[in-house]
C-alpha positions in Angstrom: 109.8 -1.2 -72.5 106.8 -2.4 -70.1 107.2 -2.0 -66.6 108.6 -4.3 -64.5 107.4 -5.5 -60.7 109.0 -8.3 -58.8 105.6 -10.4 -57.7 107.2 -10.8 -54.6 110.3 -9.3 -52.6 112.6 -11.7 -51.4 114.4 -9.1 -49.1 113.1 -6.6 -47.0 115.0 -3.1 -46.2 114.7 -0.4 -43.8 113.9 3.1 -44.7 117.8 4.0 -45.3 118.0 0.9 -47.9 120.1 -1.6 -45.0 118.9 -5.3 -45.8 117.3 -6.6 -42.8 116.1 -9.6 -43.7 118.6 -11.8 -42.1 119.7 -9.6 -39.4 118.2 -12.5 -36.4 119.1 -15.4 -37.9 123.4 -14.4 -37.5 125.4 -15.0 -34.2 128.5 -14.0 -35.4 130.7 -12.2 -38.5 130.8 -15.1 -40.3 126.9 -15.7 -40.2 126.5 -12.2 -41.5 128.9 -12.5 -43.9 127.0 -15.5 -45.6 123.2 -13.7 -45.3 125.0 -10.5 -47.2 126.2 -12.8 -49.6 122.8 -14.5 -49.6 120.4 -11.5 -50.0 122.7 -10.4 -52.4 122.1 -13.7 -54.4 118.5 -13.2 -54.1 118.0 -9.8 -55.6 120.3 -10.6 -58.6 118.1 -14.1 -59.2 114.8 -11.8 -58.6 116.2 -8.9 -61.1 117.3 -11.7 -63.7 113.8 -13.6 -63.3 111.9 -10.7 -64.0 113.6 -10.0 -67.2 113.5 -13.0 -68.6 109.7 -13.4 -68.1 109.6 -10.3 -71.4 112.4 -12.4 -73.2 115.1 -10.4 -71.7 118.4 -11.4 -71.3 120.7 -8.7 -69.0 124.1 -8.9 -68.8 125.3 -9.9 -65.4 127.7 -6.9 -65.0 124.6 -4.6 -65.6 122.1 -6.3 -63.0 125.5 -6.4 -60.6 125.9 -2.9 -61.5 122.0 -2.0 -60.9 121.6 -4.0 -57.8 125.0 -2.7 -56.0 124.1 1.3 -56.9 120.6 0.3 -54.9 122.1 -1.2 -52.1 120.3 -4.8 -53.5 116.9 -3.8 -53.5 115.5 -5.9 -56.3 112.8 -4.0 -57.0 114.9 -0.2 -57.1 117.0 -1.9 -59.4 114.6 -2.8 -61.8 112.9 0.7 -62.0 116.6 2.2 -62.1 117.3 -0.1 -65.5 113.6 0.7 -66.7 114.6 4.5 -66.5 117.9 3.8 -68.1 116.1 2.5 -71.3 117.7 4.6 -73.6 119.7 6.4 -71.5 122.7 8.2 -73.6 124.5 8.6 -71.3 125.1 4.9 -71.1 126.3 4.8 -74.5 129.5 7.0 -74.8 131.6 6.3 -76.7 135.5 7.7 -76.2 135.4 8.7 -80.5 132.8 11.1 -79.6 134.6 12.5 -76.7 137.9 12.7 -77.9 138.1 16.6 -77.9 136.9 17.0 -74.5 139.2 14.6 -73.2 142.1 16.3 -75.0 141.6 19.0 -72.6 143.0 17.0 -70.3 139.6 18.2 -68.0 138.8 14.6 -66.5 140.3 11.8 -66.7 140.8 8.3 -64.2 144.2 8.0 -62.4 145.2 4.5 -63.4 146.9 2.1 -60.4 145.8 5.2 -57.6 143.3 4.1 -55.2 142.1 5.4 -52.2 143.0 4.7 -48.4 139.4 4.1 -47.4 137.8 2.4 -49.5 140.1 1.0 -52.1 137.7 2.9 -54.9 139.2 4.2 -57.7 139.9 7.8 -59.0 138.7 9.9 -61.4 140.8 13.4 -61.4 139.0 16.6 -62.7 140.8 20.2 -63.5 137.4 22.8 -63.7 140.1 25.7 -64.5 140.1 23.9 -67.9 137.0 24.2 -69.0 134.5 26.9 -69.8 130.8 26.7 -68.3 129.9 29.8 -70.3 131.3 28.6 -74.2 129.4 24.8 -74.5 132.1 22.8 -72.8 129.5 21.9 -69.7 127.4 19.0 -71.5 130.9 17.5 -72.8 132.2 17.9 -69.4 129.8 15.8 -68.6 129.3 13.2 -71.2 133.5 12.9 -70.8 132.3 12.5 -66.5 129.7 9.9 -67.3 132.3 8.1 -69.8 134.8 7.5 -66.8 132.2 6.3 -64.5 130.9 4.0 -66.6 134.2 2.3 -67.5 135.0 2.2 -63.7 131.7 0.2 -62.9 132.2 -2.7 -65.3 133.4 -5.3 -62.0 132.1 -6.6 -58.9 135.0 -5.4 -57.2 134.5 -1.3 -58.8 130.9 -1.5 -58.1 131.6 -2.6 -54.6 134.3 0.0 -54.2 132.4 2.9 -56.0 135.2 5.8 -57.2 136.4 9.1 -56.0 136.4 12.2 -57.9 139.4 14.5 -56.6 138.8 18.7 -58.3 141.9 20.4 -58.6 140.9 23.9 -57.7 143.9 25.5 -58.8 143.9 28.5 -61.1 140.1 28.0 -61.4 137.9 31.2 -62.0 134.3 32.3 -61.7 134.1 31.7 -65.6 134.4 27.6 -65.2 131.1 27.7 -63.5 127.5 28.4 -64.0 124.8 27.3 -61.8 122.9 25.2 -64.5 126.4 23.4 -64.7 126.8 23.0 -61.2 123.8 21.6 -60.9 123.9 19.2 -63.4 127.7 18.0 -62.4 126.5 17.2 -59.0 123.3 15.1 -60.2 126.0 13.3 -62.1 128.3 12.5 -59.0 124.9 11.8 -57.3 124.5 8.8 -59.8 121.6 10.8 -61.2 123.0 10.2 -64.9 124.2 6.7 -64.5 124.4 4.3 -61.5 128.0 4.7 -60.0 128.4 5.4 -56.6 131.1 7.8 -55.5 132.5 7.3 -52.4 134.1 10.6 -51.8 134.4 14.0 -53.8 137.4 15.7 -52.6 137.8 19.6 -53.5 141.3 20.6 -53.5 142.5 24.0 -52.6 139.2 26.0 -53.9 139.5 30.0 -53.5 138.4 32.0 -51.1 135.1 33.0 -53.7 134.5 29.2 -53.5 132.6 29.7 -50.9 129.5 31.4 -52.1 129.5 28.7 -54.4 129.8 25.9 -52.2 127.0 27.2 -49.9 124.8 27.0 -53.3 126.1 23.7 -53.9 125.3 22.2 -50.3 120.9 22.5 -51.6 121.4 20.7 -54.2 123.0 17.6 -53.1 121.6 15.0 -50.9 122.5 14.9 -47.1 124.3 11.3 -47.4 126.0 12.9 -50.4 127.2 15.8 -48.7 129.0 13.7 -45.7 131.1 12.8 -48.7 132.3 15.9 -49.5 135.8 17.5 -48.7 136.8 20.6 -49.2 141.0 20.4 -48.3 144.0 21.6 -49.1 146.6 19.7 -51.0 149.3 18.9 -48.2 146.1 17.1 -46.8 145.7 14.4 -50.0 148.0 11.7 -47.8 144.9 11.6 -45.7 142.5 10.0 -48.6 145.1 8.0 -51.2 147.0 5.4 -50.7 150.7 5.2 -49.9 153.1 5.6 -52.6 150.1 8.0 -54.4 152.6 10.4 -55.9 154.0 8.2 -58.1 150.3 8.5 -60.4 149.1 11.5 -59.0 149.1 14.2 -61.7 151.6 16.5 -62.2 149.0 19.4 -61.9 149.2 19.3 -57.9 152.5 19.2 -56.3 152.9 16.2 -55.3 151.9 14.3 -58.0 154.8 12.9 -60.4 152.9 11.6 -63.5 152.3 13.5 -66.1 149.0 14.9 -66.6 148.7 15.2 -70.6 150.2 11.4 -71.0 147.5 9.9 -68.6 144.8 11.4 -70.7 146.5 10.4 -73.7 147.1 6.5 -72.5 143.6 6.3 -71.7 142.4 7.9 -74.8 144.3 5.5 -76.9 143.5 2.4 -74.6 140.1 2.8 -74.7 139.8 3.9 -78.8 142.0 0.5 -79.5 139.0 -1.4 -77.2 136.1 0.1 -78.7 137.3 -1.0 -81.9 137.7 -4.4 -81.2 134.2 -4.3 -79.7 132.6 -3.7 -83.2 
């Protein structure tokens, strides 16, 4: 695929990616509100226009996708869906994963949102998987699956998604540092472009620590702001009321059962796929 340039940016951004092009002509919310809206218009006609001039057609949930994971810079977005030419990771499918998933390792907590931001959840149990016996690329793969299934509307790229890891019963065999690393260039939106909001670590083990401090160099300062280490009496503070009724079983307060959420999803997306062929 040729390289693509935008002949001229529509929007300008400061160094931390903020739009700032309209930032004098607003008096009020309601100004702002409609120069968002409009920069935002821009960059997706600019990332569409420069597409089409190679005979390219883009979805519109992939240039939404693109543009929101760049904060609507036109021209990030293009190099990010240039890079992502043939990226596999983009092209899971859930027949390929269905062993991993069966571990019940990672998998998205249906209806649960969080208090914050309203993002959705993705819920991964590191205690059931084995960093030193193959399972870390599947880990990953099943990871990238359930971000990319929760970045297919405006409203979940807007949102992002939050990836709570049940510490419990975890062990220094889960975890290498090759797999660490990798796993946090994937919440980083390193393997594909989903933003996530917050990653919550629940009740980690006192050996966590070393680990953690590791972790902390190779994650980005913005990134690390959205980090929590907690314990699990202190979930009410991140989820929504009512979270226990689709929290999984696997933490105290949860009341769904952990095994059947992986199972409905397998099924749901495996029935979706199909009809996609």
């Amino acid at each position: 695929m040729p390289k693509f340039r935008l002949g001229r940016s529509h929007t300008t951004h400061s160094k931390d990616g903020t739009d700032t092009s309209f930032t004098s002509a607003s008096g009020g919310s309601d100004e702002m509100h409609l120069a968002t809206k409009h920069a935002e218009a821009i960059c997706l006609r600019d990332i569409k226009d420069c597409f089409r001039k190679f005979g390219i057609r883009l979805p519109d949930e992939t240039v939404f996708r693109y543009a929101s994971f760049y904060n609507f810079d036109a021209e990030l977005a293009i190099d990010g869906i240039h890079e992502d030419n043939g990226n596999p990771y983009l092209k899971l499918k859930m027949e390929d994963l269905e062993e991993q998933f069966e571990s019940n390792a990672v998998f998205p907590l249906p209806k649960l949102r969080t208090r914050k931001n309203d993002s959705e959840i993705i819920y991964m149990k590191p205690a059931r998987f084995n960093a030193n016996e193959g399972d870390s690329e599947k880990l990953i793969e099943s990871l990238c699956y359930v971000l990319n299934d929760l970045s297919q509307t405006v409203e979940q790229c807007r949102n992002g998604v939050t990836v709570i890891a049940d510490m419990q019963d975890v062990t220094k065999e889960n975890f290498s540092k090759d797999h660490c690393a990798k796993l946090m260039q994937a919440l980083q939106g390193t393997m594909v472009p989903t933003r996530v909001e917050a990653f919550i670590i629940v009740s980690p083990p006192s050996w966590f620590s070393k680990v953690f401090k590791w972790m902390k160099s190779k994650v980005s300062k913005d990134f690390l702001k959205r980090v929590h280490l907690t314990q699990q009496d202190q979930l009410p503070h991140f989820l929504m009321d009512d979270y226990e009724m689709y929290l999984p079983d696997d933490l105290c307060q949860g009341r769904a059962v952990a095994s059947e959420i992986c199972e409905d999803y397998m099924d749901l997306k495996v029935i979706e796929e199909t009809k996609q062929r």
